[in-house]
C-alpha positions, -999 to 999 in steps of 0.1 A, spaced: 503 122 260 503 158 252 525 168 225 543 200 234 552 210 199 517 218 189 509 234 224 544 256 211 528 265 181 495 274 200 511 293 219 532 312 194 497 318 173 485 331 206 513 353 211 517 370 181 478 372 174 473 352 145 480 324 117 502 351 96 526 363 122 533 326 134 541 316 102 567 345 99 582 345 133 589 305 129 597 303 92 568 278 86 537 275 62 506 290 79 486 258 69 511 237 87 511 255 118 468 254 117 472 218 110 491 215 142 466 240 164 437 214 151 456 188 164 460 199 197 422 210 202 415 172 192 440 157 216 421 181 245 389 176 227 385 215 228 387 245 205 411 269 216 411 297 192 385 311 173 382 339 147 383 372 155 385 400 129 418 395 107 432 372 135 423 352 158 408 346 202 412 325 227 383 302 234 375 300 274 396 266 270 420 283 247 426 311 282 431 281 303 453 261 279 476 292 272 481 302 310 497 267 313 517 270 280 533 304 293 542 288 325 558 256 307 577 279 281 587 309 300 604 281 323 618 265 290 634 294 278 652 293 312 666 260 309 698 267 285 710 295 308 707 268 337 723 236 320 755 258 312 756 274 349 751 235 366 777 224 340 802 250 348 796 240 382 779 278 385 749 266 408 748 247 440 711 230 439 699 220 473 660 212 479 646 203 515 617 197 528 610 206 559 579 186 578 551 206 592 556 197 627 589 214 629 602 243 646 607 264 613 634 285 638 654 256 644 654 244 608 669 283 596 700 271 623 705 239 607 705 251 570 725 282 580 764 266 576 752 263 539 736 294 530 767 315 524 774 289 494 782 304 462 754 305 434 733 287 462 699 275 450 678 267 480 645 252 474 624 248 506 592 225 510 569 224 533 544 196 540 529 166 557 558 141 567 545 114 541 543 134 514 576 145 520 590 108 523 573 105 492 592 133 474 621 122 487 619 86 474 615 103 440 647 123 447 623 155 441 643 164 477 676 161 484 672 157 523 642 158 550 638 179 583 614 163 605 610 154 640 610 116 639 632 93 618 619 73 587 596 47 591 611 9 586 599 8 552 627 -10 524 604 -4 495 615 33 506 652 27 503 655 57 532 678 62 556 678 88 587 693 101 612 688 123 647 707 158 640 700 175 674 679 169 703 679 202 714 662 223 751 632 240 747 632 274 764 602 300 769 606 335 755 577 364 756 577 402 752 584 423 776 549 431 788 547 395 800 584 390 811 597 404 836 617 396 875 582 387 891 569 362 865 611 348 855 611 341 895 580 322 894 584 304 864 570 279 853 540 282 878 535 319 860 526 302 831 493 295 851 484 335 844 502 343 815 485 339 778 504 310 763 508 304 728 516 269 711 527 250 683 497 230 670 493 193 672 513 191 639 540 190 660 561 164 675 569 189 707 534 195 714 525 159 734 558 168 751 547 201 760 513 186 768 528 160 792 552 189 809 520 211 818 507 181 837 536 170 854 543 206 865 499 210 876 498 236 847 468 247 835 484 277 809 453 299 790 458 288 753 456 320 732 466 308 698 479 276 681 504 281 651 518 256 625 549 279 619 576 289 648 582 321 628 550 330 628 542 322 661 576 343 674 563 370 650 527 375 670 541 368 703 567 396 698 537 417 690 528 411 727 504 385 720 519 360 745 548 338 758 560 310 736 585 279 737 615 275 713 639 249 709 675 267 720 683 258 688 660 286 672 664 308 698 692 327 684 667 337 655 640 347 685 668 371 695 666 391 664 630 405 674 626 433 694 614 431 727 611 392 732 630 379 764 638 348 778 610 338 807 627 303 816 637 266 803 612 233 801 635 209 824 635 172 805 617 190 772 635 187 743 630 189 704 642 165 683 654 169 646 658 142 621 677 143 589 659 117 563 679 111 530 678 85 502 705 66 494 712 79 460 708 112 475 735 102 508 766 118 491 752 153 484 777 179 495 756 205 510 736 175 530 769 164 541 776 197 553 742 208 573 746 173 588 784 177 599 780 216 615 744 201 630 765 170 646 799 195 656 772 223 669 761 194 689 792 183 701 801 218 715 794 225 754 756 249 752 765 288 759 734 290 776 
C-alpha cells in the first residue's frame, strides 16, 4: 500500500526544488527526507527525481507521480476547513446520482425543494443504472434518480420507490409550432423533424410504441442522452421534442420553444433508490416528500 508520508515529502522536495529547502520548510534532516524519496521510488519501482544543477527534476514518472500528489494534497489541505463546517453543522452534503436514461429536466424539478438549503453541497452523478446501484450500496450516493425501481437483489440491501409518473408533452420552436401543425397534432409529427431521447432511456420504447399505435413515421433528426441538451438544440430550431410535464417548466425558460401537444397514455416514470443506512437523510426525505405532495396536487396544465 502506498505510503502517503513519503509521497508528502516528494512532493514537498518537488515543490520547493530541492533536498535543502525541504529540509527547512519541514524542520527535518535532508538525509532523512532522501531516505524517504528512495523509499517511495522502490515502492513504485521508479525514480522520480533526478539531479539537476544545485537541485533537483522530475523524472517522466516523477511528472506523473507529482500531478497525483498535488491532487491528493491540495484536497488534504481542504479537509480541516470542511470537518469544522460539517461539525458546526455549516454544510448540508447531498450526492445523487442521476441514471442516464432520465429526463435531466425533470430531475432539476425534483431536486429543486432542496436547493435553496443553506451551505448546500450538491454533488450530482451521472451514469449507467448499475454503476449507480453500485455507488449507492457503497453509500458513495445518498439517493438514486432513475426510471425503474431497484432490482430484487438482498445482497444490495436497497430499497426504492416511484416519485412521479408524470405526462409527456411535445414542445418545439416557433418555426415548427404554430396553429396549423398544434391542430394537426400528433399526425404533424409525420413532417416535422423530430428529435429524441436515445435508447438510454426508459421513455424511448414508450415513445417507440406511441408512434406505432398513432401510424407515425416522425423523421429522426437527432438522438440525445441529455434532456437539457436536447431542449438546448431544439430551441435553436433544430426540431420538436417530448418532455415529461415535469420538466417542462425548465423548457419554459428558453426562448422561443412552445408547446405543440401532449402524448395521450405516455408517461415518464421517476424512481427514487436509497440504501437503508442512507433512508433517514434529511434532504432525501425532503425531495421525496415535495415530489410525493407535487404529486398529490391537481396538474395546472
Amino acid at each position: 500500500m502506498l505510503n502517503y508520508r513519503h509521497l508528502y515529502y516528494f512532493w514537498v522536495v518537488t515543490k520547493e526544488g530541492g533536498f535543502s529547502r525541504a529540509a527547512e520548510r519541514l524542520d527535518m534532516a535532508v538525509q532523512t527526507i532522501s531516505a524517504q524519496v528512495r523509499e517511495l521510488e522502490k515502492a513504485l519501482g521508479h525514480q522520480l527525481l533526478k539531479p539537476a544543477g544545485r537541485g533537483v527534476t522530475m523524472t517522466e514518472a516523477g511528472q506523473a507521480a507529482f500531478a497525483r500528489a498535488e491532487e491528493i494534497f491540495q484536497l488534504g489541505q481542504l479537509i480541516p476547513e470542511e470537518v469544522r463546517a460539517a461539525a458546526n453543522g455549516q454544510i448540508a452534503r447531498l450526492a445523487v446520482g442521476l441514471s442516464d436514461g432520465i429526463s435531466k429536466l425533470a430531475a432539476h424539478a425534483l431536486l429543486e425543494s432542496v436547493l435553496d438549503t443553506p451551505a448546500l453541497r450538491l454533488v450530482c452523478h451521472e451514469g449507467e443504472f448499475e454503476q449507480l446501484l453500485a455507488e449507492l450500496a457503497l453509500h458513495h450516493l445518498d439517493l438514486v434518480l432513475a426510471g425503474q425501481p431497484a432490482p430484487r437483489n438482498p445482497n444490495l440491501r436497497l430499497t426504492s420507490e416511484r416519485l412521479v409518473e408524470s405526462p409527456v408533452e411535445w414542445y418545439g420552436p416557433a418555426v415548427h409550432v404554430h396553429p396549423e401543425t398544434v391542430a394537426q397534432f400528433p399526425q404533424s409529427l409525420n413532417r416535422l423533424p423530430v428529435l429524441l431521447p436515445t435508447g438510454h432511456s426508459a421513455l424511448r420504447p414508450s415513445l417507440d410504441r406511441w408512434f406505432e399505435s398513432k401510424g407515425l413515421r416522425p423523421q429522426i433528426v437527432g438522438e440525445f442522452e441529455d434532456s437539457a441538451l436536447l431542449a438546448v438544440f431544439a430551441a435553436r430550431g433544430l426540431g420538436v421534442f417530448p418532455v415529461s410535464s415535469l420538466g417542462a417548466d425548465d423548457v419554459g425558460l428558453m426562448p422561443g420553444l412552445c408547446l405543440l401537444g401532449r402524448c395521450d397514455g405516455v408517461k415518464e416514470e421517476i424512481h427514487a433508490i436509497r440504501s437503508r443506512r442512507g433512508q433517514h437523510h434529511p434532504l432525501v426525505l425532503q425531495v421525496i416528500a415535495a415530489a410525493h405532495a407535487s404529486a398529490a396536487r391537481p396538474a395546472s396544465r
